[in-house]
Phi, psi and omega in degrees: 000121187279149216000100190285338177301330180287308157331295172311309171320283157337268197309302183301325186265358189269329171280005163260150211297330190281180202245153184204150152280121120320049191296111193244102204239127170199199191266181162290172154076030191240005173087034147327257203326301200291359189261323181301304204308319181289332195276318185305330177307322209229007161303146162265300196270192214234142204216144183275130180218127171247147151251172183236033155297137190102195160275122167217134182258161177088031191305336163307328146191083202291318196277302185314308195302311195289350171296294158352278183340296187281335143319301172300351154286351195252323188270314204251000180264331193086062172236177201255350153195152191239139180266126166246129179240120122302097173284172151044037208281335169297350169257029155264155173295146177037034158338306181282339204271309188297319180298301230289306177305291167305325146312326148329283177318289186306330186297296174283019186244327187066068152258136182266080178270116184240132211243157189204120164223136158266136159185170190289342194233115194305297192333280201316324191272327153336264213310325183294303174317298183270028174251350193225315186269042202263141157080028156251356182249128145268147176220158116259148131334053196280168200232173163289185202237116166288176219294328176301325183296288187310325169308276164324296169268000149304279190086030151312130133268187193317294198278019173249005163290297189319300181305299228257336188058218212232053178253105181269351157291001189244344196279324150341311190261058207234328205258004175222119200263351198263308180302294191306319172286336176264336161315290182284016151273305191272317183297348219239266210285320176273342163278326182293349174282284182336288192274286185303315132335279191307324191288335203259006181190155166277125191245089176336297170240110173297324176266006183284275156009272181330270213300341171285344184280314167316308197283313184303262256266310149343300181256032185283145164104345175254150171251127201221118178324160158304311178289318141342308190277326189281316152352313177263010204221125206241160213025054174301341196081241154211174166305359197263321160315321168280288185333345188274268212309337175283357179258330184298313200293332166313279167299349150285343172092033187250301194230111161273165164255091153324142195256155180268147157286124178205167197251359174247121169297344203264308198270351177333301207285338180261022183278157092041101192269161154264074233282149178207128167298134184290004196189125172290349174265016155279011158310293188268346168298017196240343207274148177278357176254119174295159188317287188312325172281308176322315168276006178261356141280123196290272135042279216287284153353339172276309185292311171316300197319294189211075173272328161302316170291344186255011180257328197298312184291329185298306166310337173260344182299350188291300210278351169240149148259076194231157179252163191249111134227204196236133151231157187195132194208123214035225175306340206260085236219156192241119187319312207231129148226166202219132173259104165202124209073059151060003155227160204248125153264142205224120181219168208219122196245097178257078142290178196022230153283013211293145189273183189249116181261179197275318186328329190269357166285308173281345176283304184316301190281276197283003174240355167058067155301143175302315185210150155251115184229135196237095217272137173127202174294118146100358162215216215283173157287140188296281172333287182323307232285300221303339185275009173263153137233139224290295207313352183251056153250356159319000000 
């Protein structure tokens, strides 16, 4: 049963007597629906389940009818509260304002309608919440499937985690690799740009998007100046403009720009981004090096590893409230650091040839991390660190 903590969760709030919003939010292909799917198997009571995937007419008031639905269940079967799931709830228009009015409603009717929604688009489901559902909601988070999910329901190992990443509908096509690549590119990567992206702010330049997209996925695991980037970047605009978009790419869950680590907030935001993918294979379905050539350059591998270790990381930052940057002062610079409650972790991804620098020494004196770690020749192992989870090194 895939991601069972959740489950439990889930199943623990539908037996409890009050009525609740459920916000369940991720990228694609990471197991929304199939995680409803598992829970609806395994409920006693009886629940109305919908998607607003597709074509649906009349979307204005798609969500009052399937509300409807489970009212009339409750009123002619005689049950004493009914569960309504909602997919895809963000591609109706005014969703929240439509959520907001029927919890309105059951709230003065004291009906026990208990509600669970899904959807792809973090940004879009935020936003709706706090503009309309605030102090009515619970949420999760869901991530792309770190290297134990794959592992358990796979037997993926390490280094085809590193390569191949955590698309559990992409691992069948792992051994015709060329299949594995217009899957996660065309299947993946261009509907969540396509559909999801496009949906969640208006987007000027479109090939502009794309093309910061490229470049981000290209250099994950690098830090690459603004004045740089825009160099490489044709009809750039301005920085504020990739930061907007570089912020959409964030919240599809495909590319953050890590902030350089500073104890002033003001220079977080105006550092220098560090690009790192939430899932390495949106990296490598792009890459001209096949699994195999990639892992027998050392070079090419060190950067694979750990652009992994910073998805691994990135990906648990859900499950904590702890934050990633990057650090760097002059030459000197620390792949990771992860902040939470005012204390730093400080860590260092040594693979292939990449050489041993002064930065995680000099990071130790000035900020006094709680642990300096260093993954890799000469501290943990990579592959093990990816079976940790970091929040409990605080």
């Amino acid at each position: 049963m895939y991601k069972r903590e959740y489950i439990k969760k889930l199943e623990k709030r539908i037996h409890e007597p009050r009525r609740f919003i459920q916000v369940i939010t991720g990228p694609r292909q990471v197991g929304k629906t199939t995680l409803a799917h598992q829970l609806l198997e395994i409920i006693d009571i009886p629940y109305v389940y919908e998607s607003a995937d597709g074509i649906i007419d009349n979307p204005e008031v798609w969500i009052a009818n399937q509300w409807d639905r489970a009212r009339r269940m409750l009123m002619k079967q005689g049950y004493h509260e009914v569960l309504l799931c909602l997919d895809e709830v963000q591609k109706i228009p005014h969703w929240n304002e439509h959520v907001k009015r029927e919890w309105d409603a059951d709230s003065r009717e004291k009906i026990p309608v208990k509600v669970i929604l899904l959807g792809s688009s973090r940004l879009l489901i935020q936003e709706g919440l706090s503009e309309s559902l605030t102090g009515r909601f619970e949420s999760i988070a869901m991530t792309h499937w770190k290297y134990h999910e794959m592992h358990e329901a796979f037997g993926m190992e390490p280094d085809s985690y590193a390569y191949f990443g955590g698309y559990p509908g992409a691992v069948e096509l792992i051994s015709e690799e060329e299949r594995w690549n217009n899957y996660v590119r065309d299947s993946l990567v261009e509907t969540t740009i396509s559909k999801d992206i496009f949906q969640m702010s208006r987007i000027n330049k479109p090939a502009l998007l794309k093309r910061l997209f490229e470049l981000g996925s290209y250099y994950s695991g690098q830090m690459i100046s603004y004045n740089k980037l825009l160099g490489q970047l044709q009809d750039a605009g301005n920085t504020v403009t990739i930061a907007h978009y570089l912020d959409l790419l964030d919240q599809a869950g495909l590319i953050r720009g890590l902030e350089k680590y500073s104890v002033q907030q003001v220079r977080k935001r105006s550092s220098s981004p560090k690009f790192q993918t939430y899932n390495t294979a949106i990296t490598n379905c792009n890459s001209n090096e096949t699994f195999a050539s990639a892992r027998s350059n050392p070079e090419s591998w060190g950067r694979i590893v750990e652009s992994a270790i910073g998805a691994h990381l990135l990906n648990w930052s859900f499950e904590y409230p702890f934050r990633v940057y990057y650090w760097r002062d002059r030459n000197l610079e620390v792949d990771f650091i992860l902040e939470k409650g005012g204390k730093l972790i400080a860590l260092e991804v040594k693979s292939g040839r990449k050489k041993i620098s002064r930065g995680l020494s000099e990071f130790t004196t000035q900020f006094n991390p709680v642990r300096s770690i260093i993954v890799g020749t000469g501290g943990i192992p990579w592959a093990e660190f990816l079976e940790t989870d970091p929040g409990e090194l605080f």
